[in-house]
C-alpha positions as CSV (number, residue, x, y, z in Angstrom):
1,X,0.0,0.0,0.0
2,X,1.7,3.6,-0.6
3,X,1.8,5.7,1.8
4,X,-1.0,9.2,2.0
5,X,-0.7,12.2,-0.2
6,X,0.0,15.2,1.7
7,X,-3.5,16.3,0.8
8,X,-4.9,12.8,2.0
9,X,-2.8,13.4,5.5
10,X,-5.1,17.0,5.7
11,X,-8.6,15.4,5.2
12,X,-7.7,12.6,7.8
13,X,-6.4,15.3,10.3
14,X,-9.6,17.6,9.3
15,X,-12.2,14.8,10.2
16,X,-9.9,14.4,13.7
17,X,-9.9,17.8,14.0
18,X,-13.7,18.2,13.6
19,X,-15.0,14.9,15.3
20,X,-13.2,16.9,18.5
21,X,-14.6,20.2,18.4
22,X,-18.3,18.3,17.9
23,X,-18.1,16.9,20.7
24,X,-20.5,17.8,23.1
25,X,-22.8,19.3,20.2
26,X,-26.0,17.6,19.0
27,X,-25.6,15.9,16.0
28,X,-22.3,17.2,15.1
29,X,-19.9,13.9,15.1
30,X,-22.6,12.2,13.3
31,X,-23.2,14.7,10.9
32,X,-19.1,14.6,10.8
33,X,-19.1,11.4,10.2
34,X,-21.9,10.9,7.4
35,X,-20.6,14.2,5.7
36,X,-17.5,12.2,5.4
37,X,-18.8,8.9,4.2
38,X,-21.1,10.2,1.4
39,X,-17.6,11.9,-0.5
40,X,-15.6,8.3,0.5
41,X,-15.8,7.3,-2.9
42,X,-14.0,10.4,-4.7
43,X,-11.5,9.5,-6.7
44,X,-8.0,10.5,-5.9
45,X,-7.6,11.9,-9.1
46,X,-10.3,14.6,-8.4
47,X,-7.8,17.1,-6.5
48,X,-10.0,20.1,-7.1
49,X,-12.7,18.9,-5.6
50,X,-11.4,17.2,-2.5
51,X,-9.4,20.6,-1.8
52,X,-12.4,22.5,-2.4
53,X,-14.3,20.0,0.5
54,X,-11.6,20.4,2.0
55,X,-11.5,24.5,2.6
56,X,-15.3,24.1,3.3
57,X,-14.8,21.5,6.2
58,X,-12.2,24.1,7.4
59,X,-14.6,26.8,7.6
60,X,-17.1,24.4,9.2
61,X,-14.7,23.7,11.7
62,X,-14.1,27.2,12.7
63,X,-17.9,27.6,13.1
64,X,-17.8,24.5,15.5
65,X,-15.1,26.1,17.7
66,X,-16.0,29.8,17.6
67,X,-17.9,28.9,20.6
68,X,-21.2,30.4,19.1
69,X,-22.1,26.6,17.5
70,X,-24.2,24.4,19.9
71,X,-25.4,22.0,17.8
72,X,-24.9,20.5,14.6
73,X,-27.9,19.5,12.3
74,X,-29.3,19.4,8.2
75,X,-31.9,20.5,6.7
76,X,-33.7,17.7,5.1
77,X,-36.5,17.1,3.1
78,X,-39.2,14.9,3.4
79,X,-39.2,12.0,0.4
80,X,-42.7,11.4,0.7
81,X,-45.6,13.2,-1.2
82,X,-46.3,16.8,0.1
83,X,-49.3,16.7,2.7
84,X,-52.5,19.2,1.9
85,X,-55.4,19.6,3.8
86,X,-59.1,19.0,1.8
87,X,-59.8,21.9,0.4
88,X,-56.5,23.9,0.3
89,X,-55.6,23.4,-3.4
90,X,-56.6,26.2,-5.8
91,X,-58.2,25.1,-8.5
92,X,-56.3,24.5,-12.1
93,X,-52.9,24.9,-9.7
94,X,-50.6,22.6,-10.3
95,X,-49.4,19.8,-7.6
96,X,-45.7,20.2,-7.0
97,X,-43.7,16.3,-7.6
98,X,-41.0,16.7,-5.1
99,X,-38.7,16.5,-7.6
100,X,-36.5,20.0,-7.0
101,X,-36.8,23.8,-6.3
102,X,-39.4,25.6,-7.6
103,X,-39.2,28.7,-10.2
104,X,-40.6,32.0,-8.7
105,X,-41.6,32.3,-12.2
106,X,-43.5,29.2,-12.2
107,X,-46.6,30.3,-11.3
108,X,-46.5,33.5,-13.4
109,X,-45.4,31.5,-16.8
110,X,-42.4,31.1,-18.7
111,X,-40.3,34.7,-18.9
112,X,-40.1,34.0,-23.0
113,X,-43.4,34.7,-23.6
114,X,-44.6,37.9,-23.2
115,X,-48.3,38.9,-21.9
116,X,-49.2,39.6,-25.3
117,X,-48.1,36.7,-27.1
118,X,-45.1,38.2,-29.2
């Protein structure tokens, strides 16, 4: 086996680093720890981003240890179907599929067709 990058011996010091300063703080190691398992499977050939995960653990760690951090958590979204009440639906609206963001401009139509059709 050969022996860690330089770059490889920063990330493995960085998840140290920040598995210690979340200590203490709801959700922060495991947060630490799944952050790290879901980019595992980078290639080592993708330099830019690992360095660019990199400088944003770093700033994530200086949050943790400012002292102003008391917990750790994520905002997640809920996978199943959105919930509506009877009734609440506008008629002719349409239902939203989960599948992303939605458009301010969604629900005033497309921004290449003008009011007048031209």
């Amino acid at each position: 086996m050969s022996r860690p990058s330089r770059l490889q011996r920063q990330v493995l010091s960085l998840y140290r680093e920040l598995l210690r300063a979340g200590r203490g703080k709801p959700g922060a190691e495991a947060r630490v720890r799944a952050e790290f398992r879901q980019h595992a499977s980078l290639p080592r050939s993708d330099v830019l981003r690992i360095e660019y995960l990199y400088r944003r653990g770093r700033r994530q760690l200086q949050l943790l240890r400012s002292g102003h951090a008391k917990a750790m958590g994520a905002f997640v979204r809920p996978q199943g179907p959105p919930e509506e009440s009877s009734g609440a639906g506008a008629s002719g609206a349409q239902p939203d599929d989960g599948g992303g963001l939605r458009s301010p401009l969604d629900s005033m139509g497309s921004p290449e067709t003008p009011p007048d059709g031209r």
